[in-house]
N, C-alpha and C positions, 0 to 999 in steps of 0.2 A: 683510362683502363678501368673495367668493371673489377667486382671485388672474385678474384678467383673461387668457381664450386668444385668444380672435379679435382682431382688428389695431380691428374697434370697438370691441370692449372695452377693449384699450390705450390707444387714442385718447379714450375717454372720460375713461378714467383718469386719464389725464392731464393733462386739461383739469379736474380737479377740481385736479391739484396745483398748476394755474397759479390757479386762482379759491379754492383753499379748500388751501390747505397743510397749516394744522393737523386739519382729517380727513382730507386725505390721509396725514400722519404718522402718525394716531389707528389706521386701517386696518391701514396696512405693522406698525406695534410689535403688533398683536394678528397679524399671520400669523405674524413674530419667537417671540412669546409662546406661538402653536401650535407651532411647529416653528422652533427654534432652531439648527439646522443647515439652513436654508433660503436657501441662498446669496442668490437673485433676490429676497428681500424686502430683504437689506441691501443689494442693490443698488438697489432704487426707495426705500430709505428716503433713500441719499445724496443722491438729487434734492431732499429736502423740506429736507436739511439746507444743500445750496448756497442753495436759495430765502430760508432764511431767515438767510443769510451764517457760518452755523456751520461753516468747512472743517473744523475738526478732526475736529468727528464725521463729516462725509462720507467726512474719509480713515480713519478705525477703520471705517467700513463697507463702503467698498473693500479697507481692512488684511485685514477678518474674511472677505468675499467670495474674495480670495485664497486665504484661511488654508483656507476651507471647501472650495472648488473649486480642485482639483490641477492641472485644465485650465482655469482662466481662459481665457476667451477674450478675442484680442487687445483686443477693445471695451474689458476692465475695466482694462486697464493704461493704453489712452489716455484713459482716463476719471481715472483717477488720478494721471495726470500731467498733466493739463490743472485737476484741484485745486492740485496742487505750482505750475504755470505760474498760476495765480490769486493763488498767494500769496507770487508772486518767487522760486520755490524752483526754480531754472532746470536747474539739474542734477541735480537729483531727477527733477525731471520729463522731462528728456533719459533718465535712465535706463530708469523705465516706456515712455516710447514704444521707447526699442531693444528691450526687452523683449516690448513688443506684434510690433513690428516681426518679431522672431527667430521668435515664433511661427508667423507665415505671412507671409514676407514680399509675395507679391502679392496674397492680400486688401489687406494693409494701403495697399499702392501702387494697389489697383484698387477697392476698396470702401471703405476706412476712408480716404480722401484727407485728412480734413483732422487725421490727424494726422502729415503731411506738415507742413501747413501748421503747425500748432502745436511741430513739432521745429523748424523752419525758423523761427520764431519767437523760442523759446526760446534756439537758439543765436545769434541776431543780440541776446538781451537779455544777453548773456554776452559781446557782442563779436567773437563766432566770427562772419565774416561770409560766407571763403568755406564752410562749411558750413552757414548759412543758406540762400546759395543756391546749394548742393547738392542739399540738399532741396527749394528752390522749382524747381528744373530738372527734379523728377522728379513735378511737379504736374502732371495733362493737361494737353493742350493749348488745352484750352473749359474751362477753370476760370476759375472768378468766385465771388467768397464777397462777400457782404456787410459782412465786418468783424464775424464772430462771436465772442465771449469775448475781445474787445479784440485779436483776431489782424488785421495789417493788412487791406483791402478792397480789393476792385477783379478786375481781370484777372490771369495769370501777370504779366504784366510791370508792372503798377501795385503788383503783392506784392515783386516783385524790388526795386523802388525805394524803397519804402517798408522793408524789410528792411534793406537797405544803411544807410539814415540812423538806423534803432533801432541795427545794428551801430556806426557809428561814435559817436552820441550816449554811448552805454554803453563803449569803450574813452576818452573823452573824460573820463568820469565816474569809469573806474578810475585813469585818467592822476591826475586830481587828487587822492584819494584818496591813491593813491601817493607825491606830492608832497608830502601834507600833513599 
């Protein structure tokens, strides 16, 4: 199979990695296998590899996506921190999003919104509460997420409140830690 152009072809595409992962995998390692400097295949391969709970290799195909593409676009860094923020790796994964972030900052603020939502996460599972909602302050104003990749749900302000209690739960959890 060639590598999908048109936004049906993506969408089909894709709809085979949600119903058939393992030839969706079987496809991306033979584009790999053509052309091994082909950044965009280790990037659709790191889909099949979250699907099938493998972060590691999702993040060596993020790593390699990096390595290949000098100009990463901000997508690949919140995508790779949002593996990091998958695997409790909270400042790692703060680091990729400022990273995305630095690249363009108003895409990231006006197109890549929810990795607002995911910094703004990240620092509330770290304790950091007013930079949690920092970040959730610079969320529109018609935001509502469903509760995507275990990032809280609801409205701005249903995220603010739920942000706050991951903040305090988690210096709660360092407090005893500390203690003990």
């Amino acid at each position: 199979m060639k590598e999908p152009n048109s936004e049906e072809e993506i969408q089909a595409f894709h709809n085979l990695l949600r119903s058939d992962t393992r030839s969706y995998l079987r496809i991306v390692n033979a584009w790999i296998d053509e052309n091994p400097k082909n950044s965009n295949a280790y990037f659709e391969r790191h889909f099949a590899w979250m699907n099938m709970g493998e972060h590691q290799r999702a993040l060596n195909d993020l790593d390699k996506v990096i390595e290949l593409d000098h100009n990463a676009h901000p997508i690949v860094f919140m995508t790779r921190g949002e593996v990091y923020r998958c695997l409790g790796q909270y400042e790692a994964a703060l680091h990729d999003f400022d990273r995305g972030e630095a690249i363009d900052p108003d895409q990231w603020e006006n197109d890549i919104v929810f990795g607002l939502l995911f910094q703004a996460d990240s620092h509330a599972h770290l304790g950091n509460e007013a930079a949690a909602l920092a970040c959730c302050a610079r969320l529109p104003d018609d935001f509502w997420t469903p509760g995507i990749a275990d990032a809280p749900r609801g409205n701005k302000a249903e995220v603010a409140s739920e942000l706050r209690r991951i903040a305090v739960d988690a210096r709660r959890k360092q407090a005893r830690l500390d203690e003990g």
